[in-house]
VEXLUM-396031 format. One line per field, with one value per residue (C-alpha): x, y, z. Coordinates in steps of 0.2 Angstrom, whole numbers, always signed. Layout:
N
px = X|...;
py = Y|...;
pz = Z|...;
end
This chain:
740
px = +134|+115|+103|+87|+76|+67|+67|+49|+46|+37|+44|+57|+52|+59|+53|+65|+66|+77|+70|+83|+94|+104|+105|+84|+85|+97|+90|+71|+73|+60|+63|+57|+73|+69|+65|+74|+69|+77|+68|+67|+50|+39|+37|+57|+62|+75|+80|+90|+96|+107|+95|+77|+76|+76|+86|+81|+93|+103|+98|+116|+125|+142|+150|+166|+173|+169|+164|+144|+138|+120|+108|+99|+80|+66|+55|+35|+37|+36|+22|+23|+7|+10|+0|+1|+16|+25|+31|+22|+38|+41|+33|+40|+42|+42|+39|+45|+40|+46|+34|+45|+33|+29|+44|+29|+35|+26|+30|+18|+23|+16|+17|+16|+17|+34|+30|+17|+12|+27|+28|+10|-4|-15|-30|-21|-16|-35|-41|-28|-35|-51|-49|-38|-40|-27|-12|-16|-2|-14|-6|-8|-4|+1|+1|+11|+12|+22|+27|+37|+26|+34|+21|+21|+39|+33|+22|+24|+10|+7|-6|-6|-18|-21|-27|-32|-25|-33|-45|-36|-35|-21|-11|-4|+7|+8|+18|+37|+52|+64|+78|+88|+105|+121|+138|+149|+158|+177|+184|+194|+186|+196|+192|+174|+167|+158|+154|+134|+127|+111|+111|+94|+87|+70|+53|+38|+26|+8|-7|-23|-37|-54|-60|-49|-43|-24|-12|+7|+13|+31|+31|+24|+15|+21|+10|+11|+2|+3|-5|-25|-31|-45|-59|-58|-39|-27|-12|+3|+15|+33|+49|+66|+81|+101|+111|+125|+120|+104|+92|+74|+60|+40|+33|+15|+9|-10|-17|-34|-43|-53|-63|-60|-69|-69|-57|-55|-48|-31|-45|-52|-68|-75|-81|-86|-78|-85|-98|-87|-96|-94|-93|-76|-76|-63|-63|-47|-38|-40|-27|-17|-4|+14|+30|+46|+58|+73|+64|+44|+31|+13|-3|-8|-25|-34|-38|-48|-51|-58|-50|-52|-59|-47|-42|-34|-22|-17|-4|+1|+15|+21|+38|+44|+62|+69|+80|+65|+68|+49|+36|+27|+10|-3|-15|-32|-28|-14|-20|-32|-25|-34|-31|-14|-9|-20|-10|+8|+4|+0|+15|+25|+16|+20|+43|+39|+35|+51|+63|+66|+70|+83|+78|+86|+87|+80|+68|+79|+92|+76|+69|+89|+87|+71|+75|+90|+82|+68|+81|+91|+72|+70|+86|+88|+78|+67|+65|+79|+97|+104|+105|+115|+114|+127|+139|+126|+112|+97|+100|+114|+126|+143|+155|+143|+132|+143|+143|+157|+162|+150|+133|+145|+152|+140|+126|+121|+120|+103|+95|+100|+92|+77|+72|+83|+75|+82|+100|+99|+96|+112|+121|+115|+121|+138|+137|+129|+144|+157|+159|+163|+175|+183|+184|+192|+206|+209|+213|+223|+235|+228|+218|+203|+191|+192|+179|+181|+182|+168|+155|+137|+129|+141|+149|+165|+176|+171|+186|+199|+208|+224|+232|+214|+205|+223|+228|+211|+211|+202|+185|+187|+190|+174|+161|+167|+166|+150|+141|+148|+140|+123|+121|+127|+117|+101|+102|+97|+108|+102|+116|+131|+134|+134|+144|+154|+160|+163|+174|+186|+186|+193|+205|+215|+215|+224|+236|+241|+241|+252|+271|+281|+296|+312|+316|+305|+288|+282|+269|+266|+253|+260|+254|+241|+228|+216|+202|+212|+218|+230|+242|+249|+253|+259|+262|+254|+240|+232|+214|+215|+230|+214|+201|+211|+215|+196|+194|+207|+197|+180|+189|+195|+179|+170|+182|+179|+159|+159|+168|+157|+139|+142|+153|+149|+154|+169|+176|+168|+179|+193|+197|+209|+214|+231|+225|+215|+230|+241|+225|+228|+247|+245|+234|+247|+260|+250|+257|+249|+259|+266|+276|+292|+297|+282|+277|+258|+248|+248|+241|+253|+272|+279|+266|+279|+292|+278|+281|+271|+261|+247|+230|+222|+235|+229|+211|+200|+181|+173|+176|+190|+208|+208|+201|+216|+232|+237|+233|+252|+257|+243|+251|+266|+260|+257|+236|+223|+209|+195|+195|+206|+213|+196|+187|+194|+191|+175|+170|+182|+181|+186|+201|+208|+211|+204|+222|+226|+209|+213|+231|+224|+212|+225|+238|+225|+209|+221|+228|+210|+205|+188|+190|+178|+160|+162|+172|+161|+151|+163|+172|+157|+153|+172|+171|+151|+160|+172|+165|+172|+154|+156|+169|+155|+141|+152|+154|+136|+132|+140|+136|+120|+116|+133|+118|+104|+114|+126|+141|+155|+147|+145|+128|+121|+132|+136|+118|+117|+129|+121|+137|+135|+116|+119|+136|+129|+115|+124|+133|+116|+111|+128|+125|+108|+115|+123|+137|+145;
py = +247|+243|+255|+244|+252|+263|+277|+284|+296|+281|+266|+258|+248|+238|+226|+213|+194|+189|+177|+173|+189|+192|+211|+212|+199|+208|+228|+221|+215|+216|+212|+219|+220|+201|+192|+197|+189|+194|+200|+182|+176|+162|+153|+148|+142|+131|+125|+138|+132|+145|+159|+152|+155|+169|+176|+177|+191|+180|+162|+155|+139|+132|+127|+122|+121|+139|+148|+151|+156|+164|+151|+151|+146|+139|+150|+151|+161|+145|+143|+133|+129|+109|+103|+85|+86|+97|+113|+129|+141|+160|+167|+184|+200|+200|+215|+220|+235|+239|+251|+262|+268|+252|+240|+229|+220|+213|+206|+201|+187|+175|+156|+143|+126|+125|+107|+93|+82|+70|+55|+60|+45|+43|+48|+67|+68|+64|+78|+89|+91|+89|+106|+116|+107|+99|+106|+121|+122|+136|+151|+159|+178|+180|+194|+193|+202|+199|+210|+206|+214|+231|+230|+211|+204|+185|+186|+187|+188|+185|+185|+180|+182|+169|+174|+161|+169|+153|+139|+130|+116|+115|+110|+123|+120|+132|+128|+131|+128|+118|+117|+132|+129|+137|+141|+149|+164|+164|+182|+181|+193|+186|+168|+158|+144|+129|+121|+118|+114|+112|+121|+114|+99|+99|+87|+82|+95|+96|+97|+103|+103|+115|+103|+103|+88|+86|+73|+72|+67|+56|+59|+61|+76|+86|+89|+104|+121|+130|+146|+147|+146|+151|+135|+139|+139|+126|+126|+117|+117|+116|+112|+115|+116|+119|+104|+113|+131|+123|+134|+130|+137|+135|+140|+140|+144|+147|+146|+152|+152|+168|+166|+153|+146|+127|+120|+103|+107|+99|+87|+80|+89|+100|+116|+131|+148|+165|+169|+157|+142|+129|+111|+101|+91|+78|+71|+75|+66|+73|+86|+82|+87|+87|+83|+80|+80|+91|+101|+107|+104|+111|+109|+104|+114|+107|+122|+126|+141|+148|+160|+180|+172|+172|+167|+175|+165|+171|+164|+171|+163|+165|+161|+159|+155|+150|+165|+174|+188|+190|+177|+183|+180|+177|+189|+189|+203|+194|+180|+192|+197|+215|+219|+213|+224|+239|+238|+236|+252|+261|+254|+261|+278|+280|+275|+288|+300|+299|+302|+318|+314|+328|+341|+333|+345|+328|+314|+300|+306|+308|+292|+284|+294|+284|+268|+269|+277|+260|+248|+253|+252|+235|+226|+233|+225|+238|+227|+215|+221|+203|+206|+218|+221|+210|+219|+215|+217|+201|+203|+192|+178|+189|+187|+174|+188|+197|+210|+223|+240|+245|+246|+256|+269|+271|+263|+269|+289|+286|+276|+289|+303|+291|+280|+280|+264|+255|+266|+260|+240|+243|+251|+237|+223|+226|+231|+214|+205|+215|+196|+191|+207|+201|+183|+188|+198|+186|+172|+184|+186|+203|+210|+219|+218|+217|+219|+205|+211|+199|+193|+185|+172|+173|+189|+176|+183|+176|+182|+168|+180|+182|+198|+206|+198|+205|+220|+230|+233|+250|+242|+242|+260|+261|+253|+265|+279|+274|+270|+288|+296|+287|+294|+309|+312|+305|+311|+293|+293|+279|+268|+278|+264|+251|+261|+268|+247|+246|+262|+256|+238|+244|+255|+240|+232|+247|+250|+230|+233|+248|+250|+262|+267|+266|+285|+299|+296|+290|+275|+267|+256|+242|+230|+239|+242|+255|+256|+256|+239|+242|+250|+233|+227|+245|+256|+271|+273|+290|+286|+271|+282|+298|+284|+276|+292|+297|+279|+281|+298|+293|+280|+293|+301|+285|+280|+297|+295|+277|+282|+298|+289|+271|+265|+248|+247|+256|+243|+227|+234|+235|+253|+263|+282|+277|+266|+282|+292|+278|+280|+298|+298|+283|+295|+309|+298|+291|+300|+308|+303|+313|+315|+318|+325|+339|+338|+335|+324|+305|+291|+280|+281|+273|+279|+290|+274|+267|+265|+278|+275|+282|+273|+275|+262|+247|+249|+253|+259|+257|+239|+233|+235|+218|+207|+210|+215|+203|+211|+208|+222|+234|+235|+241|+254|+271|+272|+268|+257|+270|+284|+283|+298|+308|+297|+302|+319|+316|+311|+323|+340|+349|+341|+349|+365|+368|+369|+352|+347|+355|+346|+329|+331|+335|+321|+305|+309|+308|+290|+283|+269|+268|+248|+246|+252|+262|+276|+288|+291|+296|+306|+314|+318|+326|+336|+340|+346|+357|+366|+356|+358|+349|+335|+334|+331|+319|+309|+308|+303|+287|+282|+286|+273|+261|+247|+255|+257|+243|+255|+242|+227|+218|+222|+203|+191|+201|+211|+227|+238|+246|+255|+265|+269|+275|+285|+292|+299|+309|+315|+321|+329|+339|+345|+348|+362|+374|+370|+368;
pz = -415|-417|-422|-424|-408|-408|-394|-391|-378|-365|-373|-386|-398|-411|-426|-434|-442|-429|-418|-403|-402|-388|-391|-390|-375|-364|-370|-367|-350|-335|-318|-302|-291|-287|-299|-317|-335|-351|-364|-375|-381|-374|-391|-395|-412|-401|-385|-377|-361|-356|-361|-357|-337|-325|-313|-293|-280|-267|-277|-280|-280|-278|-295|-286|-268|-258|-277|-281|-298|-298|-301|-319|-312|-321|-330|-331|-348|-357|-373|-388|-403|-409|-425|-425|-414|-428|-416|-424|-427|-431|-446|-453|-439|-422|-414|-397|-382|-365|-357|-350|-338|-331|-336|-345|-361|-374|-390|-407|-419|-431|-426|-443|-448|-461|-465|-465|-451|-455|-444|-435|-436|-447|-439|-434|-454|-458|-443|-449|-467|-462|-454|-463|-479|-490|-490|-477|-462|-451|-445|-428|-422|-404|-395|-376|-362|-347|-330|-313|-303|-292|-280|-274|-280|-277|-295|-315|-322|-342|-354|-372|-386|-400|-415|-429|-447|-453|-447|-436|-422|-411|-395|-385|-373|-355|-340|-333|-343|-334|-346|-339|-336|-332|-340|-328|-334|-330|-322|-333|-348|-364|-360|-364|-355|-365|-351|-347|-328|-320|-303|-296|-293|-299|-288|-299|-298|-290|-301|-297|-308|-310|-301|-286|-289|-285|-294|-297|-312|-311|-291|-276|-270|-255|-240|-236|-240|-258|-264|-268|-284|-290|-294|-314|-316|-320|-307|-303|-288|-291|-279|-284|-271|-274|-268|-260|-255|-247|-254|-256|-272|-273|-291|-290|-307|-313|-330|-335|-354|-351|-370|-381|-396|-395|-378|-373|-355|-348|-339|-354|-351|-365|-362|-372|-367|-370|-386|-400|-402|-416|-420|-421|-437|-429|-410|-405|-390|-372|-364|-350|-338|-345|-334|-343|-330|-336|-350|-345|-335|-337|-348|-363|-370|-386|-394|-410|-420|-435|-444|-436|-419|-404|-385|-371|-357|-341|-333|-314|-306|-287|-283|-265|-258|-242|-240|-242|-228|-226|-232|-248|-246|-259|-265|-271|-284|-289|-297|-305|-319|-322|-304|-305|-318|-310|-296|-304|-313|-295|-289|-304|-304|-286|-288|-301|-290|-281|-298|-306|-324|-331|-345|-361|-378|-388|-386|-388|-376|-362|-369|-367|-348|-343|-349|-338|-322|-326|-325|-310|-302|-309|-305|-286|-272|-263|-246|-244|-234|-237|-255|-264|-285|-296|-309|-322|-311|-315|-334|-336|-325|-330|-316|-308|-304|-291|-281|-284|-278|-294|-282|-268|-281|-295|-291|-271|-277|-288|-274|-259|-273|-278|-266|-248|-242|-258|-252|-233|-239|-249|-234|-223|-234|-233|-212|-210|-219|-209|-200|-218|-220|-205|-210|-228|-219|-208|-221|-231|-213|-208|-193|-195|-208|-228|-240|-254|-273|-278|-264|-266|-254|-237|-240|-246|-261|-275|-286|-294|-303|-289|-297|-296|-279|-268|-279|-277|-260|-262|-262|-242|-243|-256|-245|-231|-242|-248|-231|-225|-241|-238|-218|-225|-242|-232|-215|-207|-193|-185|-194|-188|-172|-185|-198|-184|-181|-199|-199|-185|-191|-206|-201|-191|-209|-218|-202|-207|-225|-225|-226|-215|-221|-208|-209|-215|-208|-223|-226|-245|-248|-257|-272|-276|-292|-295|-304|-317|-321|-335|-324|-318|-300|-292|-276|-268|-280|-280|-278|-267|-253|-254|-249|-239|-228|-230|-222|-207|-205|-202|-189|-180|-181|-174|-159|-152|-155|-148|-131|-129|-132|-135|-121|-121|-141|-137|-126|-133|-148|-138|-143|-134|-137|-143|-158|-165|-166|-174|-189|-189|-190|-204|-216|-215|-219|-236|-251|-265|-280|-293|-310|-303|-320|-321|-300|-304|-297|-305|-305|-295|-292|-308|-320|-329|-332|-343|-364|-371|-386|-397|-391|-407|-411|-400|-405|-420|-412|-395|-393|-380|-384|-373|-388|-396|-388|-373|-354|-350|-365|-360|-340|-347|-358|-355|-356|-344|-345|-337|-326|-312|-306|-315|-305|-289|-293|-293|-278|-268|-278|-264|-261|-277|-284|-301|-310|-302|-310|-327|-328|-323|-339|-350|-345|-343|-356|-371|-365|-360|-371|-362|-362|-347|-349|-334|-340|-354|-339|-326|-341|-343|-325|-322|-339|-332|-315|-323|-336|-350|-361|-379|-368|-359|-372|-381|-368|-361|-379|-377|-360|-362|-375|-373|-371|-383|-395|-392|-390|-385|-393|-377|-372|-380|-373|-354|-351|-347|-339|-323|-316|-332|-327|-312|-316|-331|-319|-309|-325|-332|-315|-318|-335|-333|-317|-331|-322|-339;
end
């Protein structure tokens, strides 16, 4: 557990000697629903390949036959201060702020020289301690900035500020990092990966001069169009593509010195900036463009500064895809940085508008609140249906960066509250990849269609993990459930035809993937998990059957729609009034399971023939039982790994009376051991929804800072936990009804 941020009422904010800390990188994250950086610092003590990029919605690549991973991109956040070619590193504290009002972060630190010029010539050793005399190593404070901006995704826009603490002449170095790489992250959540990958092939970059001159450094130039720049500004163009997926990137990246004491430009032409002006003791060489293929390209500015005086560098970078489902155009405010930021803020001020933050008792629990509503802004894409969020949103590459059932269940209800447009991209995304659905049951022997438990590019399942990818079937029933709750919640009926397809097609899978019994009339649903995954390979679990028969409901619902105002559907379908009554009869033949020892409900049919044993047994604190105790023991014990049953309540209240609710606290809260960070929150919504006060607090303590706070000690190394977010949401709306 880490309690080293602090939790203002409009930011957090933390001070600290560490340099590179995963914790810091994945807490101080900006992103703008497209684009997503972690919150590391442009000036790096060490290469950091699989933490120095950014992440960009729907860029993945295949790392084996038919599996992607999402694609660990270049990055423009990429600065660095050489004396003599000795690297400036990190002096003391660096102290770290995430506006949480505008998702801008910034970050101040000391750069210094730790030792002398070494194996630098003889005529920089003599410049060197002609300017700082003898033994002197020069010492410069920067102040950064950076922002995704909200209102134009294409840009990120930066500005850092150099203060000399000394007098000093120096290189600094501006352009894109290009040493991002992957390490794909097994499924499997107790293995590791050591293997590193480059996703993208990278072509030499474009340069183009104050002067408008334009040269490529180790290639050729591409003829075709890039953004504008403005005549003052340094600017380089930048092609990447992904090998197998096909896809296509354009960086086009901007750097101004807006004042400056002494600058030798990347030209080689010497100009004075601003009201600085003083004499270099020492002719330095000329600046130039920089391309080292595999680690940077950008600009090399010869900078000097006496001590107290400073400059400002903007840097404004446009990035442009081929799955781009509009073009991003350039603006002229955005490659102003004022403007720029001027109209981020607007953008930010107007989402604002649209989210009603819950009355909190404290300020770090409102401050915990924002933060989250902030993040579930900034990793969701506001204008693009072809793209969906990952498990971990853009903050980490955790299960390849994924879509799961998370977004459907968890996630969707903020957006349909906050911002429907956000809502109906997410309901389009998985109409549009009902081909895909279809697809997927088809290679698994099924008619219909059949939502994959991992998807990304092409809708394909992504999952590799065989008890997993066919045993939690009740993500089909999930997307159904959530497209229903969106045209319900939001009143946008205009999806229903398309929905309405999506309902029927999924009802011929369930008819397929059910079991009638020979005698009885009974129908069990077969090799099953829910979303508890400790309860091994079972049958007839609880929460999938309901969804399941909410599913083959809604079916019903939308044959007898289709026929009355969509006949063409009706018949391209090849729907008859026979196959709707065959879904009825199937969802009152689906079984509720229950203890046959006490007769309430439970979680599946052989939930009571599990060992018992005392959770507080298989783990000591909040982290995963997992880590410790192998997956085959936990399946046959009697706990559960995170709302399951609870869960289900949930989202159906009304299909349970209140003692049925009562008793399915009482059997499964006691055997939770809260191993996936999904569960405080939904055990804080149930406890919220039935009056269960102090269960209630405790647990929307813990959900609401599991990433601020480090709860489960996963934050770091997975990103932050978004499911959470949006779960712990609608807990906090519940609590804050005096429902409880």
């Amino acid at each position: 557990m880490r309690n080293d941020i602090l939790l203002n009422s409009d930011n957090i904010t933390c001070e600290s000697t560490a340099w590179e800390d995963d914790f810091f990188e994945s807490v101080f994250f900006n992103g703008n629903g497209r684009i997503g950086i972690r919150g590391y610092l442009p000036c790096r003590a060490a290469n950091r390949p699989l933490q120095c990029g950014l992440y960009i919605s729907g860029i993945f690549e295949e790392i084996k036959d038919g599996i992607t991973d999402i694609v660990h991109l270049p990055s423009p956040v990429f600065e660095e201060a050489l004396i003599d070619d000795d690297c400036l590193v990190p002096d003391g504290m660096v102290q770290r702020r995430l506006d949480l009002r505008t998702g801008i972060f910034s970050a101040e630190y000391t750069l210094a020289r730790q030792a002398g010029p070494g194996g630098a010539s003889h005529v920089r050793q003599a410049a060197h301690a002609a300017w700082h005399g003898n033994g002197e190593t020069g010492r410069i404070r920067v102040c950064h900035e950076r922002f995704s901006a909200l209102d134009n995704v294409a840009y990120i826009v930066q500005r850092s500020t150099l203060t000399a603490e000394s007098d000093i002449a120096f290189t600094w170095h501006s352009g894109i990092n290009l040493a991002a790489r992957n390490s794909p992250v097994p499924d499997d959540q107790v293995k590791s990966n050591d293997e590193i990958m480059c996703l993208f092939v990278e072509t030499a970059p474009l340069f183009q001069s104050p002067s408008g001159k334009a040269t490529a450094d180790g290639g050729e130039a591409w003829a075709r169009h890039t953004q504008p720049h403005p005549a003052h500004k340094q600017a380089l163009t930048l092609d990447i593509h992904t090998p197998m997926t096909g896809l296509r990137l354009t960086y086009d990246c901007s750097i101004d010195i807006v004042r400056a004491g002494n600058c030798i430009a990347p030209t080689g032409d010497s100009k004075t900036l601003g009201h600085h002006k003083h004499q270099d003791p020492v002719s330095y060489s000329q600046g130039h463009n920089i391309y080292i293929a595999g680690e940077w390209a950008g600009f090399a500015f010869h900078l000097a500064l006496k001590k107290g005086e400073s400059i400002t560098i903007e840097k404004i970078c446009h990035i442009a895809s081929s799955r781009d489902v509009r073009p991003f155009t350039a603006s002229n405010d955005a490659l102003n940085h004022d403007k720029a930021v001027m109209s981020h803020r607007a953008a930010w001020e107007k989402r604002w508008q649209g989210i009603t933050l819950p009355a909190l008792p404290d300020t770090e629990s409102a401050t915990a609140a924002r933060y989250m509503a902030l993040q579930l802004v900034m990793n969701a894409s506001a204008d693009d249906e072809t793209v969906s969020i990952g498990a971990r949103g853009l903050t980490h590459a955790r299960y390849k960066g994924c879509y799961f059932w998370d977004t459907d269940f968890f996630l969707l209800p903020f957006y349909i509250r906050t911002h429907p447009p956000t809502a109906r991209n997410l309901v389009r995304y998985r109409i549009l990849n009902l081909p895909a659905a279809r697809a997927h049951a088809e290679k698994t022997s099924a008619p219909g269609a059949r939502y994959p438990w991992m998807a990304s590019l092409t809708g394909a399942e992504q999952c590799e993990s065989w008890d997993i990818g066919l045993a939690e079937v009740h993500i089909t029933a999930d997307v159904v459930f959530a497209i229903d709750n969106y045209i319900k919640e939001s009143g946008d009926d205009t999806l229903y035809p398309e929905a309405a397809e999506v309902y029927v097609e999924t009802a011929r899978f369930w008819v397929d993937r059910c079991t009638r019994e020979a005698e009885g009339g009974v129908a069990n649903l077969l090799f099953v998990k829910g979303p508890d995954e400790y309860c091994g390979i079972t049958n007839n679990n609880l929460f999938t059957n309901m969804l399941v028969k909410h599913n083959l409901t809604l079916a019903c619902e939308a044959a007898a729609y289709l026929h009355s105002h969509e006949p063409a559907l009706y018949k391209r379908l090849a729907l008859t009034e026979e196959e709707a009554k065959e879904w009825q009869s199937l969802a009152e033949a689906l079984p509720l399971a229950r203890n046959p020892r006490t007769g309430r409900l439970q979680q599946d049919d052989s939930f009571h023939l599990l060992e018992a044993v005392d959770p507080a047994t298989l783990k000591d604190g909040d982290g995963a039982s997992y880590h410790h105790v192998a997956f085959d023991r936990l399946q046959r014990y009697q706990v559960i790994k995170q709302a399951d049953l609870l869960l289900l309540m949930t989202r159906m209240p009304e299909s349970f009376t209140a003692e049925e609710k009562l008793a399915a606290w009482r059997d499964y809260e006691p055997l939770c051991l809260h191993d996936s960070t999904l569960s405080f929150a939904s055990h804080a919504l149930f406890a919220a929804q039935n009056g269960l006060r102090e269960e209630a607090e405790r647990y929307l303590k813990k959900a609401l800072f599991l990433d601020l706070r480090d709860i489960m000690g996963n934050t770091g190394k997975e990103g932050l936990h978004l499911a959470n977010f949006g779960e712990c949401w609608q807990a906090l709306l519940e609590f804050s009804s005096a429902k409880c």
